[in-house]
C-alpha positions in Angstrom: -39.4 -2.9 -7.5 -38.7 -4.3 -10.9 -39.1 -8.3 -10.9 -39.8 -9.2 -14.7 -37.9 -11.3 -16.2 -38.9 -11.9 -20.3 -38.3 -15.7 -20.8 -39.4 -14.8 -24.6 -36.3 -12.1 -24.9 -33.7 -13.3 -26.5 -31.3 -11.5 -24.2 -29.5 -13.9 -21.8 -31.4 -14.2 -18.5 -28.3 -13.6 -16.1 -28.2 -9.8 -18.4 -32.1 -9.2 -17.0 -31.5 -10.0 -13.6 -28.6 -7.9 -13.8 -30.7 -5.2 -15.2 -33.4 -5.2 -12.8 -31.2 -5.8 -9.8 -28.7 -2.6 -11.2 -32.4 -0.7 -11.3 -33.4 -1.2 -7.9 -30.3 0.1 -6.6 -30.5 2.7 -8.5 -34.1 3.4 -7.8 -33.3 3.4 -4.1 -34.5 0.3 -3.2 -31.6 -1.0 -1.8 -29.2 1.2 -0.3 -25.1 1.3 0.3 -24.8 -1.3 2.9 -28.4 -3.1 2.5 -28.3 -7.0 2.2 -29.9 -8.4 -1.1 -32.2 -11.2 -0.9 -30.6 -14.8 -0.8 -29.9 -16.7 -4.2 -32.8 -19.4 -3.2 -35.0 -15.8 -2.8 -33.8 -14.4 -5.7 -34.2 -18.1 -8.2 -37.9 -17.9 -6.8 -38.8 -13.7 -7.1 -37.5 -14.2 -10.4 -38.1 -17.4 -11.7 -34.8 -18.2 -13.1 -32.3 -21.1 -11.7 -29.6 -20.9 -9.4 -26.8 -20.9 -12.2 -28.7 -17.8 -13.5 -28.3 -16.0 -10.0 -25.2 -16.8 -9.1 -23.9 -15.3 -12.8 -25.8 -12.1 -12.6 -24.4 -11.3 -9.2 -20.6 -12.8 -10.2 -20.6 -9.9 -12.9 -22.5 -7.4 -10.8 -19.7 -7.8 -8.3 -16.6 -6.9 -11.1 -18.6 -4.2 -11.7 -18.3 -3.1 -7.8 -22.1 -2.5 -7.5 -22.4 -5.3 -4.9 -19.6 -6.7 -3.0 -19.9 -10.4 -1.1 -19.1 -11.2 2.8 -18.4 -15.0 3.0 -21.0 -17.1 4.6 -23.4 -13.9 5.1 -24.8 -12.7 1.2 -24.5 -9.8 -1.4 -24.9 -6.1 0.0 -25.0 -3.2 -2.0 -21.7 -1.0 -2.4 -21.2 2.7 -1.6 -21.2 4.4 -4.6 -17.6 5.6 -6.0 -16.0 8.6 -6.0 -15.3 9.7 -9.6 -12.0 11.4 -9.8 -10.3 13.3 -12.7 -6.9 13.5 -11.1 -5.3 10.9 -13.6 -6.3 13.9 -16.4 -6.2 17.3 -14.6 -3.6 18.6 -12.6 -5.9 19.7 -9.8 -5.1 18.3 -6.0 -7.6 15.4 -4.0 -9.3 18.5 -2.2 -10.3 20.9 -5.1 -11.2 17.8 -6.7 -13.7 16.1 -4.2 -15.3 20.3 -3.4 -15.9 20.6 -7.8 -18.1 17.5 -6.7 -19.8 18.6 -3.8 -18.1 17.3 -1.0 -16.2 18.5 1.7 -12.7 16.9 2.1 -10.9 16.6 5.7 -7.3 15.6 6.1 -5.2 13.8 9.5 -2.2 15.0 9.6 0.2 11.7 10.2 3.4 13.4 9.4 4.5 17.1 8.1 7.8 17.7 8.9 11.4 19.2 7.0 13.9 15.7 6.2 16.8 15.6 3.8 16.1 13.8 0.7 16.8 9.8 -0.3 17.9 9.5 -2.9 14.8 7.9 -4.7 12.8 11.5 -3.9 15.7 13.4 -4.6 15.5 11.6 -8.2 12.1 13.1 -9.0 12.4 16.4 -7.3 15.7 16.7 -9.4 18.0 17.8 -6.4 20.7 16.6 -4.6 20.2 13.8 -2.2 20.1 15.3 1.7 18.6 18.8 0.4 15.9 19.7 2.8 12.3 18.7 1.8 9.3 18.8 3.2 7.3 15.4 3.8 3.9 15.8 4.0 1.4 12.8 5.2 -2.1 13.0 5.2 -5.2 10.8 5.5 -8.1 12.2 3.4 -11.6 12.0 4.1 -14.6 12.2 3.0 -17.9 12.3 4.4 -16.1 10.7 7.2 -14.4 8.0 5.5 -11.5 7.4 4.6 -10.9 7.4 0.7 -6.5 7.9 0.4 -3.2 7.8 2.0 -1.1 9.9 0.3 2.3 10.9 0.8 3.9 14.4 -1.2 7.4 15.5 -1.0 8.2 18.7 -1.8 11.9 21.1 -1.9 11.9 23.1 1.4 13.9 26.0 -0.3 10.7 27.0 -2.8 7.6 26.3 0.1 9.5 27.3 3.2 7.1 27.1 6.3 5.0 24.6 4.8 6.3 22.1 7.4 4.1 24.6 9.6 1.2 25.3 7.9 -2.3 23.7 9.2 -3.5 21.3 6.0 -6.5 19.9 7.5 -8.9 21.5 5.3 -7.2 23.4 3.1 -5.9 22.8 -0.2 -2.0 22.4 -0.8 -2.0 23.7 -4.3 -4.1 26.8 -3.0 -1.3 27.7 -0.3 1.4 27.2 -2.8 -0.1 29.8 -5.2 -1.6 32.4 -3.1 1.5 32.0 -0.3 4.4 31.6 -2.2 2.9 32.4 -6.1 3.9 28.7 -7.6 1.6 27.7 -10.3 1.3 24.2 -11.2 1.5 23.9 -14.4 1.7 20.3 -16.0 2.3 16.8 -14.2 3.2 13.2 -14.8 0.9 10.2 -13.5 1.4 6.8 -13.2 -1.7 4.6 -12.0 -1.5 0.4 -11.1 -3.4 -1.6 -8.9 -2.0 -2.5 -5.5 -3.1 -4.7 -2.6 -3.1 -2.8 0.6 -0.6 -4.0 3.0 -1.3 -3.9 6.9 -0.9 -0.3 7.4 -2.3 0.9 4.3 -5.4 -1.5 5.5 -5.2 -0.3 9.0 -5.5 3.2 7.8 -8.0 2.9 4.9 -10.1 1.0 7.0 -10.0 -2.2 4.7 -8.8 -5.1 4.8 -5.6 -6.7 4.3 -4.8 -7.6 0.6 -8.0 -5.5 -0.4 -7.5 -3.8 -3.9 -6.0 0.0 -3.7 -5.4 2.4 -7.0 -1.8 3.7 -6.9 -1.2 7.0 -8.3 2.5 7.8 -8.4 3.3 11.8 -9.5 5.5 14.8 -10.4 4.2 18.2 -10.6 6.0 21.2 -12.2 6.2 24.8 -12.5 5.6 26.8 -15.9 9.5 26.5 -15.6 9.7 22.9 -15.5 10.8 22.8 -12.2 9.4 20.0 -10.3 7.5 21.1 -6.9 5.8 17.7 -5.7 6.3 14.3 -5.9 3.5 12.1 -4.5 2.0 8.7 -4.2 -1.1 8.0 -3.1 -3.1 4.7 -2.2 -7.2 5.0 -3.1 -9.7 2.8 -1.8 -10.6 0.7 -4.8 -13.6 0.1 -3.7 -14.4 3.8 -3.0 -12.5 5.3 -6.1 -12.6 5.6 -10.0 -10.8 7.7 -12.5 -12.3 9.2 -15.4 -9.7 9.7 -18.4 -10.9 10.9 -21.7 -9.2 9.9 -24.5 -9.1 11.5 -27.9 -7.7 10.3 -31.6 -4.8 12.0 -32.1 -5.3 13.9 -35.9 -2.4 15.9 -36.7 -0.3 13.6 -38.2 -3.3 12.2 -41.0 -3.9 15.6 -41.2 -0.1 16.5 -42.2 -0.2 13.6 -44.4 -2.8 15.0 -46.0 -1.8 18.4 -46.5 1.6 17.2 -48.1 -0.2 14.9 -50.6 -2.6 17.5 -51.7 0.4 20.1 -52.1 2.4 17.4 -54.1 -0.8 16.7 -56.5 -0.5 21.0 -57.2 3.0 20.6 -58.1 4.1 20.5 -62.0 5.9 17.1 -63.3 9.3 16.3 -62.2 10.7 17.1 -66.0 9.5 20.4 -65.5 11.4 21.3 -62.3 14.5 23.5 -62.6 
């Protein structure tokens, strides 16, 4: 267990606790759902005041490596489940088995309904067409991480309202049943706080903070498939985005200079 603190560092003291605390979590020292010693425990392991403490946790907490009950202490979170769906168009399921686990669904509604009109907007039909609404609660390892609810036009999927979802992956049954491939998507993430059923289901509680991911999938013809929204734990959930510095236009820039520095003076052009 790392306890040093160097009072000769210049480094702010609040930064090394957080280091050494953010070590023996790491380490295994404390586990997902241990208690961490109390701040008086903590000022006198580590020799530092209560201010010091109380900082060092503060940020630990934004960082969601600890979360706080109040009147009982700090315990150590469960570790989050890094997600590239706000970057690749694969589904929740192929997503969480590329990383090892194995995702389980409840089924709280699957059924054929005629489109409102805000659906019908994004599926790019005619409000009362016959869709599919498909609710699921997904799990992993036995928790459960999202609520997400997908929409879908009845007359391109037909027997989905049918099919058994449980464990298996709704973009796999679309493309090996009825040979749609996904093909790009639109995204839109915010942070929510859960309401009473969103907490109810999610197992959190009122008010806690949920990612919301709203969506539009389409075919290589641009025809939209599925429309979702989906609630993930905050707690439980983090995106990974990469983001890259978009060239071509300094490029082009550059090209165009360089081909006007090869061309002959103006007085010479015909």
């Amino acid at each position: 267990m790392r306890q040093a603190i160097d009072f000769n560092n210049p480094i702010p003291f609040y930064i090394q606790l957080m280091d050494a605390l953010r070590e023996n979590i790491s380490q295994g020292y404390w586990q997902p759902g241990d208690q961490l010693p109390g701040e008086h425990s903590l000022c006198e392991t580590y020799g530092v005041s209560r201010t010091v403490v109380r900082q060092a946790l503060r940020e630990l907490e934004l960082e969601g490596l600890i979360y706080r009950r109040k009147g009982k202490g700090s315990f150590v979170s469960e570790p989050k489940l890094s997600g590239g769906l706000a970057q690749k168009l694969t589904g929740f399921y192929q997503d969480m088995v590329e990383r090892g686990y194995r995702p389980v669904s409840q089924i709280l509604a699957q059924a054929v309904i005629s489109a409102p009109a805000n659906v019908a907007h994004h599926l790019e039909v005619e409000v009362g067409t016959p869709i599919v609404e498909l609710q699921r609660l997904r799990f992993v390892e036995a928790e459960p991480i999202v609520l997400v609810t997908s929409y879908l036009p009845h007359a391109l999927c037909p027997g989905l309202e049918a099919v058994d979802l449980r464990e298996l992956s709704l973009y796999d049954y679309l493309e090996t049943t009825h040979h749609l491939v996904i093909a790009r998507g639109r995204r839109y993430i915010e942070a929510v706080a859960a309401d009473e059923t969103e907490a109810k289901l999610l197992q959190v509680e009122p008010g806690a903070p949920l990612i919301f991911l709203d969506s539009v999938s389409y075919l290589e013809d641009d025809t939209p498939i599925e429309h979702y929204h989906a609630f993930h734990r905050g707690d439980r959930s983090r995106f990974e985005v990469a983001l890259v510095r978009l060239r071509e236009q300094s490029q082009l820039r550059e090209t165009v200079q360089a081909k006007e520095q090869e061309l002959p003076p103006s007085n010479d052009l015909v």
